[in-house]
C-alpha positions as MATLAB code, in Angstrom:
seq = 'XXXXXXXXXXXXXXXXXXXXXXXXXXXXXXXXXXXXXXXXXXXXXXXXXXXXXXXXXXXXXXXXXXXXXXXXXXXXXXXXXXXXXXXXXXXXXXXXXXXXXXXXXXXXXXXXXXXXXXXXXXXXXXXXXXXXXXXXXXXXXXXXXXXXXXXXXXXXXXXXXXXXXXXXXXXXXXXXXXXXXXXXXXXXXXXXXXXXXXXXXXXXXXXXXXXXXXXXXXXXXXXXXXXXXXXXXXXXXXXXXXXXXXXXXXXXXXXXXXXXXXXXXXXXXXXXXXXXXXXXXXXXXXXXXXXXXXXXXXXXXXXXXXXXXXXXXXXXXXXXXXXXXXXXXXXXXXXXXXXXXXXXXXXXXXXXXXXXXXXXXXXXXXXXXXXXXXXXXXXXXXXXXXXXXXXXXXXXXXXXXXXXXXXXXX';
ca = [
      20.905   19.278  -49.242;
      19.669   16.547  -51.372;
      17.810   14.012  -50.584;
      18.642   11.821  -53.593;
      22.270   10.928  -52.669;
      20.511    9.527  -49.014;
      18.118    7.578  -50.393;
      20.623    6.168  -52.708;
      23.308    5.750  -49.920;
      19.928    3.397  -47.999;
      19.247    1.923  -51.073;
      22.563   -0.126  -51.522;
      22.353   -1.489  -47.907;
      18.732   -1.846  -47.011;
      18.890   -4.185  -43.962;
      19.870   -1.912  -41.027;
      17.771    1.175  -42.509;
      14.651   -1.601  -42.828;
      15.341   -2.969  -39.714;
      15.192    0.491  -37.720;
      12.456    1.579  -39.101;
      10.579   -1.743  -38.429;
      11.286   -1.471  -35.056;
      10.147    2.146  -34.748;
       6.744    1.159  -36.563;
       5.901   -1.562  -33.912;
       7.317    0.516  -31.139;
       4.869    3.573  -32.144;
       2.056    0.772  -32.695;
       2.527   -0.894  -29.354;
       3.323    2.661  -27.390;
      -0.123    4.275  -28.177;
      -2.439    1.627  -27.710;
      -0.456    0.780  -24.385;
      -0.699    4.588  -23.166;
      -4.586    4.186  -24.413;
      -5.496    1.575  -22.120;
      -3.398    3.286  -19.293;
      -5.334    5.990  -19.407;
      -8.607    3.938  -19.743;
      -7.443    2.362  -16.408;
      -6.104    5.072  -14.819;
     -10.059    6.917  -15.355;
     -11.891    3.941  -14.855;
      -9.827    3.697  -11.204;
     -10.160    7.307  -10.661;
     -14.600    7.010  -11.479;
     -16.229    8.783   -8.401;
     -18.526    6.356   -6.808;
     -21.232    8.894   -6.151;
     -20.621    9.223   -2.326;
     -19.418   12.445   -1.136;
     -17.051   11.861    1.126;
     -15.556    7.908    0.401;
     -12.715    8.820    2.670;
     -15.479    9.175    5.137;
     -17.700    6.335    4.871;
     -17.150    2.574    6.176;
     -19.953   -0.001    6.707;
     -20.283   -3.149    9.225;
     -21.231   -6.917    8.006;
     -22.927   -7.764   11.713;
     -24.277  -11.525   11.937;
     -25.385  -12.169   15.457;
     -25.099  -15.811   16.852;
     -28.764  -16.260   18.449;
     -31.959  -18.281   17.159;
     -34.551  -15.138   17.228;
     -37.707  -15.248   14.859;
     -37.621  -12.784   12.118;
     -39.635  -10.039   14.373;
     -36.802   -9.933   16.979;
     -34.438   -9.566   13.918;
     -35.987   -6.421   12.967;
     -35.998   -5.072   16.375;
     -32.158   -6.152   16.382;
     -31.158   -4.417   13.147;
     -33.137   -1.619   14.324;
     -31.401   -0.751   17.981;
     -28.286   -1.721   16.114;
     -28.679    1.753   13.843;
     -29.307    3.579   16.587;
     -26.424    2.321   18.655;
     -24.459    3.435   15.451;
     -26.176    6.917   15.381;
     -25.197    7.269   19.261;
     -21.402    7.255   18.338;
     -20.027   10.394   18.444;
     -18.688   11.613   15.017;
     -21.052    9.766   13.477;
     -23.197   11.999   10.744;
     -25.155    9.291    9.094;
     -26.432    5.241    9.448;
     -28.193    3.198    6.946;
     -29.318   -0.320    6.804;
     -28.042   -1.305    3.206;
     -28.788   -4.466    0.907;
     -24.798   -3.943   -0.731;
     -22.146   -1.559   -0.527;
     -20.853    0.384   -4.253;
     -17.637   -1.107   -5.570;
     -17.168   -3.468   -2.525;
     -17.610   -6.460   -5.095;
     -21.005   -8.519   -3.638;
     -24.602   -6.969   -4.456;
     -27.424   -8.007   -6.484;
     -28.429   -6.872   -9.800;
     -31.879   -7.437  -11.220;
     -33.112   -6.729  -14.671;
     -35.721   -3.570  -15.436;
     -38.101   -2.666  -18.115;
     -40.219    0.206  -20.036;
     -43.005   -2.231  -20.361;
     -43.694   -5.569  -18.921;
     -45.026   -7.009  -21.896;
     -41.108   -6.571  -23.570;
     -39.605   -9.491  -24.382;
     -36.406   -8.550  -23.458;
     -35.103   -6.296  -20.902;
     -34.043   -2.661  -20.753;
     -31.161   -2.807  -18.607;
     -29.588   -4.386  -15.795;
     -29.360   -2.696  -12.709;
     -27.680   -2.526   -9.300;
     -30.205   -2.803   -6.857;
     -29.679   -0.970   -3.398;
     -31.768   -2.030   -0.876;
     -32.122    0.634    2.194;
     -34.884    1.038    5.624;
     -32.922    4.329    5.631;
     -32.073    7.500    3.698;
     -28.990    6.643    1.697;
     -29.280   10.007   -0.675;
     -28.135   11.238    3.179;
     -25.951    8.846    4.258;
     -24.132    8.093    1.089;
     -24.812   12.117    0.796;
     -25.694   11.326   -3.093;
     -27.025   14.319   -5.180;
     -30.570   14.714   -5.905;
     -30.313   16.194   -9.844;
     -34.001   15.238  -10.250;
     -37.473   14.868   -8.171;
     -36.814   14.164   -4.301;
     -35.668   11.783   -1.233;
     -38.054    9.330   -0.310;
     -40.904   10.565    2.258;
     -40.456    8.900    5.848;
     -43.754    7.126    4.999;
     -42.354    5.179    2.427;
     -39.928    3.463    3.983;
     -40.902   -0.260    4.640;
     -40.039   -3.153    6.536;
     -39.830   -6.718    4.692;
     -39.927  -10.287    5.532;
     -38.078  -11.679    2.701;
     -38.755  -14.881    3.799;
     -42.651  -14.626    3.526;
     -42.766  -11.361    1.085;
     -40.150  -10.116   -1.724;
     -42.615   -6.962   -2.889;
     -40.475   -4.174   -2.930;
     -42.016   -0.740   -2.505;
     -44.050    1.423   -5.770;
     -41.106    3.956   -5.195;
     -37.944    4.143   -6.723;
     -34.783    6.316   -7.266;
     -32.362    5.645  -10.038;
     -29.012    7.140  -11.339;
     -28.494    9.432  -13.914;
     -27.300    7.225  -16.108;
     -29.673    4.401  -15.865;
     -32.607    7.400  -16.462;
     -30.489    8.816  -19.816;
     -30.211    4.878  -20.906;
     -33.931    4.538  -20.330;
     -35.439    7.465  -21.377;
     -32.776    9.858  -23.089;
     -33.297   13.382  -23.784;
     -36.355   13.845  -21.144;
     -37.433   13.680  -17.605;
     -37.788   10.062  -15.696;
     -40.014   11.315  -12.853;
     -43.047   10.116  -12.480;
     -42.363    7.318  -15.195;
     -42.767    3.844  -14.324;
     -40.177    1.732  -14.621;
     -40.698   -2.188  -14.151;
     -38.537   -5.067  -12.513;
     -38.365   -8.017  -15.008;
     -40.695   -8.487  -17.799;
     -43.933  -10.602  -18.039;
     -46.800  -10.400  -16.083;
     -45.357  -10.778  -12.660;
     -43.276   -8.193  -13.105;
     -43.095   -5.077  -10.716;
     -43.995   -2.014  -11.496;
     -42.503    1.434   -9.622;
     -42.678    5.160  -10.157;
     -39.517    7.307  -10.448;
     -39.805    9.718   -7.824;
     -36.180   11.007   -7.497;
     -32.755   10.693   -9.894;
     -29.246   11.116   -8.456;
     -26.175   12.560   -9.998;
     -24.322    9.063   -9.558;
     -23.801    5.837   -7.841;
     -21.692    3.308   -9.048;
     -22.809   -0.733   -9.265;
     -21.823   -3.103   -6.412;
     -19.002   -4.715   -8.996;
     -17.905   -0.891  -10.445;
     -18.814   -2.453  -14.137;
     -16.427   -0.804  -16.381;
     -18.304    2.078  -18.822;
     -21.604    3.645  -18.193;
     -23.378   -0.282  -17.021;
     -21.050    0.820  -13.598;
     -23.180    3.213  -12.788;
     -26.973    1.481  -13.853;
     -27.993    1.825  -10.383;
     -31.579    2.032   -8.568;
     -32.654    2.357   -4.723;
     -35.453    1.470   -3.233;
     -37.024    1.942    0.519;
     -37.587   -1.002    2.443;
     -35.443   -2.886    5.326;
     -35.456   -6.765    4.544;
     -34.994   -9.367    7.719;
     -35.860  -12.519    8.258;
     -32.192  -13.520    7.394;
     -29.132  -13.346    9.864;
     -27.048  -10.458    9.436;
     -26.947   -7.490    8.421;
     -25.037   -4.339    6.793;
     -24.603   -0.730    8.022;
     -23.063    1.948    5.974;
     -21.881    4.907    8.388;
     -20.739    8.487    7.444;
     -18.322   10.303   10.211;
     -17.239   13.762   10.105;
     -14.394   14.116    7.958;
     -10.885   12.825    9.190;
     -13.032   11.327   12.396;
     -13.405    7.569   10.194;
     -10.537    5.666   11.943;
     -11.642    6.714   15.731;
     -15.585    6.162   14.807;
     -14.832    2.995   13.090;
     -13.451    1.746   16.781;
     -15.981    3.297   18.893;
     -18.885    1.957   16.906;
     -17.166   -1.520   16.713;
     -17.127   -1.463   20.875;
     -20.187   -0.101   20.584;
     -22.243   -3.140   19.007;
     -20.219   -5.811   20.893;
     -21.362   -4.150   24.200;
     -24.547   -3.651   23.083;
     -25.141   -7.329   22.260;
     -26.257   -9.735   24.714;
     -25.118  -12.803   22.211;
     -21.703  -12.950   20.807;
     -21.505  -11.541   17.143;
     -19.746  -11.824   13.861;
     -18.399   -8.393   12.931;
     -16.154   -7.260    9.655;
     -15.986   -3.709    9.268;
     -14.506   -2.061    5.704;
     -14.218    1.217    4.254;
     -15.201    2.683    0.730;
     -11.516    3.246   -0.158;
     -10.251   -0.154    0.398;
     -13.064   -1.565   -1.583;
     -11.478    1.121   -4.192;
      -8.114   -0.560   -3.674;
      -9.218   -3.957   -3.973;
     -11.282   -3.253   -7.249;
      -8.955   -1.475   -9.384;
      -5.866   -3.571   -7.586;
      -5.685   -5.061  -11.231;
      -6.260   -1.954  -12.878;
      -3.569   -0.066  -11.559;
      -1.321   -3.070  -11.949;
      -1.880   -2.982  -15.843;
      -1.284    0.579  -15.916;
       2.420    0.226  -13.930;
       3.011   -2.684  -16.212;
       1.881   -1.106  -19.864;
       3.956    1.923  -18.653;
       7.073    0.221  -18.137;
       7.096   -1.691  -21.103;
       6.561    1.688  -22.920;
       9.530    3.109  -21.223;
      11.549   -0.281  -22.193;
      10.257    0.274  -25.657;
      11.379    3.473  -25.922;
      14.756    2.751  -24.689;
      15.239   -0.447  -27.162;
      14.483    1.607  -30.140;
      16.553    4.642  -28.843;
      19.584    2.060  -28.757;
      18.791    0.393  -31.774;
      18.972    3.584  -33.472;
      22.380    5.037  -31.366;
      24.055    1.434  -32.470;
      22.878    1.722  -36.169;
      24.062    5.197  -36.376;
      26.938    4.130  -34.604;
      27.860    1.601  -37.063;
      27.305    3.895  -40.515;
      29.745    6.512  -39.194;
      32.198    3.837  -38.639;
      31.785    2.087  -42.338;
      31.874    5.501  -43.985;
      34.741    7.320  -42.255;
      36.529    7.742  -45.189;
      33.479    9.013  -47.279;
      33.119   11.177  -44.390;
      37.225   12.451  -45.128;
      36.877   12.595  -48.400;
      33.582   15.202  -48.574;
      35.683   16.970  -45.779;
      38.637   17.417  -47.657;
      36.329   18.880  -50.800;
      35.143   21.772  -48.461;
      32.384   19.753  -46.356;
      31.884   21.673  -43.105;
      30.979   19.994  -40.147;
      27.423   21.064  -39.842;
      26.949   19.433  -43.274;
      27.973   15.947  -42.103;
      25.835   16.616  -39.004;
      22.596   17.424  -41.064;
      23.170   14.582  -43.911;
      23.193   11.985  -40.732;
      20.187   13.562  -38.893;
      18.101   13.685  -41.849;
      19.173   10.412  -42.864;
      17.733    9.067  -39.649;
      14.938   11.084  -40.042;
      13.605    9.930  -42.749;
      14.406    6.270  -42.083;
      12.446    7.084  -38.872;
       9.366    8.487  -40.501;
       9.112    5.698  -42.201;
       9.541    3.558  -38.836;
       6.622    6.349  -37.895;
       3.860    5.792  -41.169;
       4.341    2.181  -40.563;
       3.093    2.423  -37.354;
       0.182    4.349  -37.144;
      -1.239    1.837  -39.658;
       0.211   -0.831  -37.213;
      -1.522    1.091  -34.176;
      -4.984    1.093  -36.060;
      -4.980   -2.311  -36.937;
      -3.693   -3.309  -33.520;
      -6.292   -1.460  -31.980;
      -8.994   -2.902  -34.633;
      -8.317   -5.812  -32.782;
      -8.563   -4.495  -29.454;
     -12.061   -3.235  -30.061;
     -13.500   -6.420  -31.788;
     -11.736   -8.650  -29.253;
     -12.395   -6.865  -26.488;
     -14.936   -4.253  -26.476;
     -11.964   -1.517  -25.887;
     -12.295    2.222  -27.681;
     -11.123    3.432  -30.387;
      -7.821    4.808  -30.344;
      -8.116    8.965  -31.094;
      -5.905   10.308  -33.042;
      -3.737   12.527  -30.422;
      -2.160    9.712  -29.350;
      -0.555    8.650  -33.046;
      -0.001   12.194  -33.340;
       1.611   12.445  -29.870;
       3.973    9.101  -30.535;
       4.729   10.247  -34.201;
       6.133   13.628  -32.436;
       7.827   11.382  -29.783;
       9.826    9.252  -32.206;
      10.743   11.669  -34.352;
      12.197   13.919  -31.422;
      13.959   10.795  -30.371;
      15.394    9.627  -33.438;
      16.691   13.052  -33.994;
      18.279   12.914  -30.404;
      19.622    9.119  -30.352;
      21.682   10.127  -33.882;
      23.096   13.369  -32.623;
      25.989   11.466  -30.817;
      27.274    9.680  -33.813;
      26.554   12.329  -36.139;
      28.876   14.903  -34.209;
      31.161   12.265  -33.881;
      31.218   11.807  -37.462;
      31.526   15.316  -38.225;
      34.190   15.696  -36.038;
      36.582   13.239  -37.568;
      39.219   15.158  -39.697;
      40.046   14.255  -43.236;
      43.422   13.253  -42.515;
      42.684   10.842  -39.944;
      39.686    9.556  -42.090;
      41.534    9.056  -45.310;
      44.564    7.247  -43.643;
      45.308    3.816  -44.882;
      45.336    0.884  -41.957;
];
């Protein structure tokens, strides 16, 4: 078949073939970015934390109602781990500064060199008088767990030195010093000369940020060993044995109240709601971008059914006439599919350069990434296959009409 006679046939009424393939161009644009940042979302949501066993693990926010000095603090926070340990079920307890992806911590700038003017990174700062490579069960890739003689005990009030030992993640050591080995390096909080220095002694696999920063900041994380009081409260991350959470989670709770002698504030959370809570707005984007792909694709598949739709109507008596010369059906049913092909690959050029500039913007705007190709590739495919299928109907409705009732005057 020719394609000369089609493009002709578009040619002499250009609006509804234009229009079509307009709407096919923004559709395709619109689709890929949107399934893009769904699936940006949908990894970002699904970004381990670094603890082994989240369904496991839970923590306590404890802030006991009673005027004792900073020493009797310390001996509180202390018995208070232990009455945690004493639970049954329970595999692990550590006194913790913050909590990965719960959404409160501290972060605090670190440095090659204390004489930079500038700093290297910014990173989450876990504070622990216990073993959290243990009790978070984190992966050692690199060096070792701190020594039990390491381990300090603080008065923030009076003293904010933090220990000359230091384990970092992965990713904070490849950002610092890529391509080679951070133990034994030193690695300095702030810049200037009252900043402190520490030695790398360990590197773990992973361990996301307090706030879950989206790309590889989330995971610019460092821990040191020392348990600060002097302030009320104080935070306990707990381990059980798997599926024993729930029941441990209420023991332990009944566990601290009766321990106390003075009534106590108590909130206790788990890793995965903190999960929920973070990417709550994530996963909403990702419903919503997916639904107004689906609603995309269904527009344009109508907007092509009711064009087609309306061509086989206007040209039922072209369509008689070429049947009563000897046209067979499958000839009227491949002149209207490749019709709406090609007014759908047009639809389909126009939008990949409508889905690069579109996600041009994205990236300057917004810091997104670049859109790979597979996805143009993939909607390209997808539009195509769908124009093909929404002008099927009307084409075998057209080439199904028979040349007497086509060619009858009304």
């Amino acid at each position: 078949m020719e394609i000369k006679p089609i493009l002709s046939a578009l040619m002499r009424n250009k609006t509804g073939p234009v229009l079509v393939a307009l709407q096919v161009a923004l559709s395709l644009a619109i689709l890929a970015n949107a399934l893009h940042v769904v699936n940006e979302r949908r990894e970002v949501a699904a970004r381990p934390s670094g603890l082994s066993d989240e369904a496991a693990t839970f923590y306590f926010n404890v802030r006991n109602l009673n005027n004792d000095g900073p020493e009797q603090m310390l001996a509180t926070m202390k018995r208070e781990a232990e009455v945690l340990r004493a639970v049954p079920g329970v595999v692990s307890v550590a006194n913790v500064s913050q909590m990965p992806i719960s959404g409160s911590g501290s972060t605090n700038s670190v440095a090659l060199d204390r004489r930079q003017e500038r700093e290297s990174a910014l990173a989450s700062i876990y504070i622990s008088g216990d073993s959290l490579v243990q009790t978070f069960g984190l992966r050692l890739v690199e060096g070792r767990d701190f020594l039990p003689q390491e381990f300090v005990d603080i008065n923030e009030n009076e003293n904010r030195d933090l220990p000359k030992q230091l384990i970092i993640s992965k990713a904070l050591a490849d950002k610092l010093w890529p391509g080679g080995s951070a133990i034994g390096k030193t690695l300095y909080f702030g810049t200037g000369e009252g900043a402190q220095g520490t030695q790398i002694v360990g590197v773990v696999e992973r361990l996301q940020s307090a706030h879950g920063d989206v790309g590889e900041r989330g995971e610019w994380s460092a821990i040191t060993p020392a348990r600060l009081y002097g302030n009320p409260g104080a935070l306990y991350a707990v381990r059980a044995e798997p599926g024993q959470r729930d029941r441990v989670m209420k023991e332990a709770e009944q566990a601290l109240r009766k321990s106390s002698a003075t009534p106590m504030i108590l909130e206790a959370k788990t890793v995965e709601e903190d999960r929920k809570k973070r990417y709550r707005a994530d996963v909403a984007l990702s419903w919503m971008l997916i639904t107004v792909s689906v609603l995309l694709l269904l527009i344009t598949c109508s907007g092509i059914v009711g064009m087609a739709s309306l061509w086989v109507t206007q040209r039922r008596k072209q369509i008689g006439v070429r049947r009563a010369l000897g046209a067979r059906k499958i000839d009227i049913l491949r002149y209207f599919i490749l019709e709406n092909f090609m007014i759908t690959s047009a639809g389909v050029f126009g939008g990949v350069l409508f889905g690069l500039g579109l996600n041009h913007l994205l990236v300057t705007k917004l810091e997104m990434a670049r859109l790979p190709a597979h996805y143009l590739v993939g909607g390209a495919v997808v539009f195509w296959a769908l124009g093909i299928l929404a002008a099927y109907g009307p084409a075998w409705r057209a080439a199904s009409i028979s040349p007497a009732t086509a060619t009858r005057s009304t």
